[in-house]
N, C-alpha and C positions, 0 to 999 in steps of 0.2 A: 192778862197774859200778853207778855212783848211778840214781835213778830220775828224776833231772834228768837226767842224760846220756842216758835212754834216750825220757824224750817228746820231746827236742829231735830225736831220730832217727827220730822216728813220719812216718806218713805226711803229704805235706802237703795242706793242706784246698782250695788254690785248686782245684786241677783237676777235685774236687768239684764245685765249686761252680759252674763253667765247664759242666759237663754240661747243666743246662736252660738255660742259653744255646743250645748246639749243638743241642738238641732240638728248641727254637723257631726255629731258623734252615732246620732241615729241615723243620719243618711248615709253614712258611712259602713256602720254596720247592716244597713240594708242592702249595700251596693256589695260588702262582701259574703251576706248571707246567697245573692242572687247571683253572685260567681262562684261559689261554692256548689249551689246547685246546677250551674251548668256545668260543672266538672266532673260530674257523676257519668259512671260509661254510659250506660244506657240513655242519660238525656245530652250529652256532648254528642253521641253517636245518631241520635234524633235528629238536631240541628244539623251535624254535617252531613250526614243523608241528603237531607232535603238543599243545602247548600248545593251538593255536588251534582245531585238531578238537574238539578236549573242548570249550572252552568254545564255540564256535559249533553244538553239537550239543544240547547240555544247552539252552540260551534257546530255542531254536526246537522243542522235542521232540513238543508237543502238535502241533504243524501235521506235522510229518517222520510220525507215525503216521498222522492223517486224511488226511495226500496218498496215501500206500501204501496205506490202505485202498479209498479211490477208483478209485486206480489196477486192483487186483484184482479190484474188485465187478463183476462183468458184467453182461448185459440182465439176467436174471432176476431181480434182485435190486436193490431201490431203498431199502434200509431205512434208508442214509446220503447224504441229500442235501441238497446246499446246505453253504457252511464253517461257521455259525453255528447248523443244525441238526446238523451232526455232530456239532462241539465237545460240544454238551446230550448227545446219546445216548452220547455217550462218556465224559460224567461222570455221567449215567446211571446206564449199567451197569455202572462199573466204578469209579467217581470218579476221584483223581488217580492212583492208579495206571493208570487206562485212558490218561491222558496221558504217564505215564513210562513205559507195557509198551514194553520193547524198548531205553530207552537204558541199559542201561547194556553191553549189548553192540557198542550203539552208539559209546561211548566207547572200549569198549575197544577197536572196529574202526578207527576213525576218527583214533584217534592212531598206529597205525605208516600207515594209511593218507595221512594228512596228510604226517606224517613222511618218508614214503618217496617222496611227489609234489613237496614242495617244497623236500629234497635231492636230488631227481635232476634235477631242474627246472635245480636251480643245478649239477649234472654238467654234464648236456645241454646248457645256454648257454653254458659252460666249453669242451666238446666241439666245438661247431659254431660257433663267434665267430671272427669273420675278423681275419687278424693284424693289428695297430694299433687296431684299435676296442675299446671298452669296452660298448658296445651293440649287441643284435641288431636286426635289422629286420624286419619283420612277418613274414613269409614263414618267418624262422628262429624267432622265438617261437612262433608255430604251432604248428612241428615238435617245437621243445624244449619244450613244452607237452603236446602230444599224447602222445609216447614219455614224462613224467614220467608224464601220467594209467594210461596203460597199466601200466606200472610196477609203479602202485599197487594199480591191480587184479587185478594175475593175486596180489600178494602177500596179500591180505589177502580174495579172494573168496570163501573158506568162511564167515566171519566175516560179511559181510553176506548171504547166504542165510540164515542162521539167524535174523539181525534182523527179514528181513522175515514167515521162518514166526512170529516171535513177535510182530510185531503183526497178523500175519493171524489167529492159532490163537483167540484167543478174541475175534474180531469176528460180528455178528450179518450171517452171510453166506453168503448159500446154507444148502446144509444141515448149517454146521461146528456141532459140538455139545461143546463144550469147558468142563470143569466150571472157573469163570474162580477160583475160591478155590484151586485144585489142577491149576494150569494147571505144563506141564513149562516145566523152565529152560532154561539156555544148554546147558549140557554135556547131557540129555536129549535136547532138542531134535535137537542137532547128533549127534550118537549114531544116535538114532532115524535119522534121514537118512540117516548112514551106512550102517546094517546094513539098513534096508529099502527103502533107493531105487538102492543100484545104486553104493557104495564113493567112492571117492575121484570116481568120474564125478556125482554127485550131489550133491557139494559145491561142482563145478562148473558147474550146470545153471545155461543164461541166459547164460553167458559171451560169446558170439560177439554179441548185440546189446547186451550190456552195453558191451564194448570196441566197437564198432560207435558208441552213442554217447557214447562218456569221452575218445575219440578230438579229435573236434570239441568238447567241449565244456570241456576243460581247458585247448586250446590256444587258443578262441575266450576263456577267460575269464582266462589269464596274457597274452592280447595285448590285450586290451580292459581289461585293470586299466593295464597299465603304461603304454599308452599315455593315457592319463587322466590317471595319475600327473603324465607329463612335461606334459599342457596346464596342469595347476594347480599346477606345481612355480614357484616362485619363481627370484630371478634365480642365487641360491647352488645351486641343485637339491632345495632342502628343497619336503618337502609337507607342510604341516599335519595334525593327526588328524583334523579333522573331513573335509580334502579324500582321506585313507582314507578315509574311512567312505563317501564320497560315490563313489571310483570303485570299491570292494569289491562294492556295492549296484546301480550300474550294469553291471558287468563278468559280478557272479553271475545278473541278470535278463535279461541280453541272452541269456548262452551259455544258461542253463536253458530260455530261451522258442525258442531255436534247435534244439533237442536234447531236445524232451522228449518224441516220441513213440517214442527208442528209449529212456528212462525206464521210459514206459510197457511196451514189450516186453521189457525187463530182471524188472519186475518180475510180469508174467502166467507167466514162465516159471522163474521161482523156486518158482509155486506152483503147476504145471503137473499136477503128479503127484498133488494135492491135489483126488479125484475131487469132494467132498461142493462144492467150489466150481462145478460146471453146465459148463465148458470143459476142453478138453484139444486142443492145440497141435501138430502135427505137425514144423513148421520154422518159421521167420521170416516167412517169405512167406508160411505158410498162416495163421500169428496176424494178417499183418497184412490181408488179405483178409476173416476170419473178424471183426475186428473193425469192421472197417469196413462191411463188409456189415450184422449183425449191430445194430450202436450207433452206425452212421452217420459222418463223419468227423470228429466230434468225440469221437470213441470215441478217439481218438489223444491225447487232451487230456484225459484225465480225470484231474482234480484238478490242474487245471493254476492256479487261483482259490487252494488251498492251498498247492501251491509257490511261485508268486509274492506270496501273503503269509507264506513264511518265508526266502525267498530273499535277499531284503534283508537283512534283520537277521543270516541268518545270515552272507551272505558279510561283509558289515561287519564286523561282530563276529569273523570269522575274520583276515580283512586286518589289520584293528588290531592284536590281541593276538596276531598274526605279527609285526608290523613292530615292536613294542613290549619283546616278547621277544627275537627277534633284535638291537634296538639293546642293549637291556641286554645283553646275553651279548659283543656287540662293543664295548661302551665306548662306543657313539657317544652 
């Protein structure tokens, strides 16, 4: 046999060569199987949640600590007062990391948080939308509002108890005495909690007014956005970025100024077992007596000046880079 007769019998090269065709035809359809599935509401509303949590928590971080501080400080203690003299004492003593103690657990709470409120959100509406219509009506957003907030709360409540011990632990408050160079972290933190305040029931301390106000206040602020939405929507149903930003800002200021003195009682009882802070809380009704009596009825309000100057921007900033994420992930 010649060694002409035997390359002509060699293998042939196309089907080689065919191969990174076919490779690219598969990566291709996996790259549009994988955009396809982010396109779906429920998991584009997934992402941009948690998108929008991160970024609406990071711009507002310095106010989100001096609100929670306020909130915790009790009569006996005045050493943070006023928004513009706290801001100082808190870069003070700590500079900008006194502004950023606490977010970055913040973010990490706040995106399955987001995440999990504004897909279930779009379950919920899913769930309870009457057959033929594409919109609910106030009374159903409420509800579908409410059950997303809850939601998100019972999933992700270990996570902000621990946020708020760590912009508590090293604040000039009562008698906390916390070396702020060699202050404990997230896993510490949340550890400590664990093993010294009573296991998995200490991770969930605060819950019953926490869900008492996340209640009303998710369901007042998913029915006061979108109703908004539809007065500034144009003749096609589009709304402009700026007319987001504009009912983000209105929708987070109305429910927060509705709902903020179970804020308040969410966060006294996060830090309840925290003796060297001068109070200790027996139930709901005895916090809320104790501080009324005590701080009078704007004691219900405190840091209410701080919330409502990060409220806006926050919730803006979250609407937005929701509505913005989600269009991208949907192609619109």
């Amino acid at each position: 046999m010649s060694l002409s007769s035997t390359a002509k019998k060699g293998p042939a090269i196309a089907p080689q060569s065919a191969m990174p065709s076919t490779v690219e035809k598969q990566s291709t359809s996996a790259i549009l199987t994988f955009k396809d599935y982010l396109a779906r509401p429920t998991v584009a509303s997934f992402v941009a949640g948690g998108v929008a949590g991160a970024v609406s928590r990071t711009v507002v971080s310095p106010f989100e600590r001096m609100k929670i501080i306020m909130q915790v400080q009790g009569p006996g203690s005045t050493n943070y007062s006023g928004v513009w003299g706290t801001l100082r004492r808190m870069w003070k003593e700590e500079g900008w990391r006194g502004y950023m103690r606490g977010n970055g657990i913040n973010c990490v709470r706040i995106v399955p948080y987001s995440a999990v409120q504004y897909s279930s959100y779009t379950i919920y509406k899913e769930l309870i939308m009457e057959p033929g219509r594409t919109e609910l009506d106030t009374s159903r957003r409420l509800s579908a509002g409410a059950m997303a907030g809850i939601t998100s709360v019972v999933a992700t409540y270990p996570l902000d108890i621990v946020r708020t011990r760590l912009s508590v632990q090293t604040a000039s408050i009562g008698n906390l005495h916390v070396d702020r160079k060699h202050a404990p972290g997230m896993w510490s933190t949340g550890l400590l909690l664990y093993k010294t305040e009573g296991g998995i029931i200490a991770l969930y301390r605060g819950i019953l007014p926490t869900i008492m106000g996340v209640a009303p206040y998710v369901g007042l602020n998913f029915a006061v956005y979108e109703s908004m939405r539809e007065l500034l929507a144009d003749e096609r149903g589009n709304v402009t970025a700026l007319g987001k930003l504009f009912s983000g800002a209105v929708s987070g200021a109305v429910a927060q100024t509705l709902t903020y003195p179970f804020d308040v009682l969410r966060r006294r009882f996060q830090v309840n077992t925290m003796k060297d802070l001068g109070y200790q809380y027996s139930s709901v009704w005895d916090a809320v007596v104790s501080i009324t009596k005590k701080e009078g009825p704007f004691g219900m309000y405190r840091g209410l000046s701080a919330n409502l100057l990060k409220v806006a921007p926050s919730m803006a900033s979250s609407w937005l880079s929701f509505e913005i994420i989600k269009d991208l992930l949907q192609g619109k």
